[in-house]
C-alpha positions as CSV (number, residue, x, y, z in Angstrom):
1,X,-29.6,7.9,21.5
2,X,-27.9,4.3,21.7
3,X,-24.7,3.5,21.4
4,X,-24.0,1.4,18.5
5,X,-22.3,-2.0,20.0
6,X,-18.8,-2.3,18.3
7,X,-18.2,-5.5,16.0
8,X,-15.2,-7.7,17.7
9,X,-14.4,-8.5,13.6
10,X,-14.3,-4.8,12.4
11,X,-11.9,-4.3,15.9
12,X,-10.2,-7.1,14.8
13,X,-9.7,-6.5,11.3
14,X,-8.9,-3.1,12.2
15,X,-5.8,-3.7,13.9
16,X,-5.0,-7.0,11.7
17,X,-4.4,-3.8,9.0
18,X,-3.1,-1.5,10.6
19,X,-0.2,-4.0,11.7
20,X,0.3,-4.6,8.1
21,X,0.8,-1.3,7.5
22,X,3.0,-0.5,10.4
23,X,5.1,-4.2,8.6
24,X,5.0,-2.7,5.1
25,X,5.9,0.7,6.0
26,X,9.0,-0.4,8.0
27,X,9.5,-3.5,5.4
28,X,9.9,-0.3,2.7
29,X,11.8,2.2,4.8
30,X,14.1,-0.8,5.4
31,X,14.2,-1.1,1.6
32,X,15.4,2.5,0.8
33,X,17.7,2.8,3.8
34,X,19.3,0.0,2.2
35,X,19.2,0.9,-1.1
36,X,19.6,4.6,-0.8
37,X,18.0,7.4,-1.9
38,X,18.5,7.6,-5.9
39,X,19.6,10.7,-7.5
40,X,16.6,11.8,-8.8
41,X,18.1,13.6,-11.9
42,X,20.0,10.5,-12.8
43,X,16.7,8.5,-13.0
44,X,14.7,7.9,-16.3
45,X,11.1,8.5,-16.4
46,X,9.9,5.1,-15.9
47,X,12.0,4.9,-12.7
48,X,10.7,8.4,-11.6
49,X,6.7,7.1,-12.2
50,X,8.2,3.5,-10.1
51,X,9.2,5.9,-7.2
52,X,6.1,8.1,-7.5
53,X,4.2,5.0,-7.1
54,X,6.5,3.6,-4.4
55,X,5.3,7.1,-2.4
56,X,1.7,6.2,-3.4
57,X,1.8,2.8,-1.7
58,X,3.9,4.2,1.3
59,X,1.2,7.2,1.6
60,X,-1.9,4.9,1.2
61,X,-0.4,2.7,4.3
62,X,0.2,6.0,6.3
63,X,-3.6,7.1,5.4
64,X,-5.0,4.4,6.0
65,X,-4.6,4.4,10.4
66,X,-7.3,7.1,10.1
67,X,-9.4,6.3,6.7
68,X,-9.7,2.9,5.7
69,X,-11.0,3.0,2.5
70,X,-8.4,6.2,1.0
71,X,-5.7,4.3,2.1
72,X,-6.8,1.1,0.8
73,X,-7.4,2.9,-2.7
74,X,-4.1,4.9,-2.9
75,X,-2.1,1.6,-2.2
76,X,-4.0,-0.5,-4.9
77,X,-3.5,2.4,-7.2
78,X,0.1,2.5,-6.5
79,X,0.7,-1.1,-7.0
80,X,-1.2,-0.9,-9.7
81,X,0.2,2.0,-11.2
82,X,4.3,0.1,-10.1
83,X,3.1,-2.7,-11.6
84,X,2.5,-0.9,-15.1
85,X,4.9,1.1,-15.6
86,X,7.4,-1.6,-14.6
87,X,6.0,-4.2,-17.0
88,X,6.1,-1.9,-20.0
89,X,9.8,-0.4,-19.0
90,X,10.9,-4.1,-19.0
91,X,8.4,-6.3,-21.1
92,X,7.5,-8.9,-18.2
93,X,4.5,-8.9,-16.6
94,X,5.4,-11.3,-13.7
95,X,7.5,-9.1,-11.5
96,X,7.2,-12.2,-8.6
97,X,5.0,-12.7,-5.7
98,X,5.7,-10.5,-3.8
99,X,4.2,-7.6,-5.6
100,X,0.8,-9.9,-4.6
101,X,1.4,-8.8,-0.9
102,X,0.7,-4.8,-1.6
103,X,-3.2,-5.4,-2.5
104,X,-3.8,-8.3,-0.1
105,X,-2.3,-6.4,2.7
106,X,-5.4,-4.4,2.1
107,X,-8.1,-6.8,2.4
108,X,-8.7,-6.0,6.4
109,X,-9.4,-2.3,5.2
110,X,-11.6,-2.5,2.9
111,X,-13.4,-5.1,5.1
112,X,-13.8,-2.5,7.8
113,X,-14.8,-0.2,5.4
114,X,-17.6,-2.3,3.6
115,X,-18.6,-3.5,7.5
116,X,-18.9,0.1,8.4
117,X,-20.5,1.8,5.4
């Protein structure tokens, strides 16, 4: 049987999101070592369903060094999920641009994953 030849873009792409992830991760952690860790009694439920999706993202990123496609999905639904609860807690829907960088940070995974499927 023959070795399938690797593509240099799926390699490419590859690492391009796995760097992202390794940037967002440490971009988050820096977030709540700054912030600290909230008292989760004290917090409402929109603010527990923001840090359940918060864990979402942070768990799609850490997923997705081994399966592109799961991770790329459990970020997107975080963000997605971050994004709703946060513009129905405060009645705007623009919450800025960078809540834009969560999805397009997966773009290189699901590329490897519709190159590969």
């Amino acid at each position: 049987m023959r070795k399938k030849k690797k593509d240099i873009t799926v390699s490419l792409a590859r690492w391009t999101g796995r760097a992202c992830s390794i940037l967002m991760v440490l971009l988050m952690l820096a977030f709540v070592f700054d912030e600290g860790m909230p008292k989760l009694i004290k917090l409402t439920s929109p603010e527990i369903i923001l840090f359940l999706a918060f864990f979402i993202m942070l768990g799609g990123y850490i997923v997705s060094w081994w399966k592109e496609i799961t991770g790329a999905i459990l970020i997107i639904s975080g963000t997605v999920l971050f994004w709703s609860v946060n513009s129905v807690a405060t009645g705007h829907l623009w919450m800025g641009w960078f809540i834009f960088v969560f999805p397009l940070s997966t773009l290189p995974l699901l590329f490897c994953w519709w190159k590969e499927k």
